[in-house]
N, C-alpha and C positions, 0 to 999 in steps of 0.2 A: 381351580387347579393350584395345587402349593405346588412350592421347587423345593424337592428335596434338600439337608443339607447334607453335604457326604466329604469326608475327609479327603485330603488328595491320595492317600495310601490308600483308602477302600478304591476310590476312581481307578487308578495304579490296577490294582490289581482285579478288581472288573473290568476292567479293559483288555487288561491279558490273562483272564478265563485259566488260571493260574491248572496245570494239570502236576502229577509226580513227575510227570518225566522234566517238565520246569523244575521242579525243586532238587534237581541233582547238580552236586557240585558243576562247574564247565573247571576247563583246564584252566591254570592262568599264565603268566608268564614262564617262559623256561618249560613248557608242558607237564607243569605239576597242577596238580588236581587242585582247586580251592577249598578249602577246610569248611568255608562261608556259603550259603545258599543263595541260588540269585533273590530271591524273595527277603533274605535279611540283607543283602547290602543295598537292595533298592529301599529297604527301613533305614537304615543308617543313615544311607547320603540323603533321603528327603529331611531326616531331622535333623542334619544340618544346614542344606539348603532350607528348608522353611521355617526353621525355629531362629532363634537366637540365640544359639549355644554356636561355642566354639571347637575346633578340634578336640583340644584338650578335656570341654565336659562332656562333648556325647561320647570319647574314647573312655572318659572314667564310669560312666553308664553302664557299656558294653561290655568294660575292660578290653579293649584295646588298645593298640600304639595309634599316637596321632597321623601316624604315617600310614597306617591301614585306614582309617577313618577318612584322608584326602585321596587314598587310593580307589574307598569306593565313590565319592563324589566326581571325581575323574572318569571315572567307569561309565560312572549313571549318564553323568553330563554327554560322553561320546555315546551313548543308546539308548537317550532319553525317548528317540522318535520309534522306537520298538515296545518301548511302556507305554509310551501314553501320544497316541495319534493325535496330530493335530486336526483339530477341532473348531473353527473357532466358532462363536456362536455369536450372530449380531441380533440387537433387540428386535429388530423385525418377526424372527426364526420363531421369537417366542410370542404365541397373541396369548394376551391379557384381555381379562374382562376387566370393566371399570371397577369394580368393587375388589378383585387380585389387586388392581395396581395402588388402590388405598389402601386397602391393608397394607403392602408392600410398604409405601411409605410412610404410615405410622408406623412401623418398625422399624423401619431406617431412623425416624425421627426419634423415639425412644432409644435406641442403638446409640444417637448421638447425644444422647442428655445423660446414659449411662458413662458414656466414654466421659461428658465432661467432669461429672460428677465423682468418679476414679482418680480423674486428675486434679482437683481439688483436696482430694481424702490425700492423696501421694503429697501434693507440696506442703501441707498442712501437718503431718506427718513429719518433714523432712525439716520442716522448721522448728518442730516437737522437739523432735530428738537427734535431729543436727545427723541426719542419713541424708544420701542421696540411693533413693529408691528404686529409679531409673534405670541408674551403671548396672552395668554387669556386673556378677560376683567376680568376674575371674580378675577384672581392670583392677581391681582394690588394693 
């Protein structure tokens, strides 16, 4: 048995079996129609909740104001439990055969020699040429 991997946006939206009559504007404040589709402001605010970008570059992304950007993380954040049911899954839930759980962990263990080896090429790099590789573009 392998475990899928699936992005939280595919989960997101397998979860809520996404139909047209979802993807119409709702009203939003003041009872004006939103311009935005629920299906794109639930794209926006996950990529700022799970990226590392900040208001400012997922708004220049989209193009829009940073204010609409913390408007749909706001949004999301108050009906988050309407996208995506809580779930939670304990290692029990999932049986593994012995030979799933080694492979599992020679992956995790490669996974961890990639990540060290990333961060060697970065400080190596950074001593190069006098970067810090790290920071975000926008801190600069």
């Amino acid at each position: 048995m392998s475990i899928p991997e699936m992005s939280l946006h595919k989960k997101v939206f397998q979860a809520r079996k996404m139909s047209k009559e979802n993807e119409r504007p709702s009203k939003g404040k003041g009872g004006r129609i939103s311009p935005h589709s629920e299906s794109f402001r639930v794209q926006v605010a996950l990529e700022y909740i799970n990226g590392d970008y900040s208001y400012p570059q997922v708004g220049r992304k989209y193009g829009l104001p940073e204010q609409t950007i913390a408007g749909f993380v706001s949004w999301y954040k108050k009906n988050q439990d309407q996208f995506m049911p809580e779930e939670p899954v304990s290692p029990e839930s999932i049986p593994l055969s012995p030979k799933e759980q080694q492979d599992l962990e020679k992956r995790l263990a490669l996974a961890e020699m990639k990540i060290a080896v990333l961060e060697k090429v970065i400080a190596i790099a950074n001593e190069e040429y006098g970067t810090d590789l790290k920071k975000k573009a926008a801190t600069k």
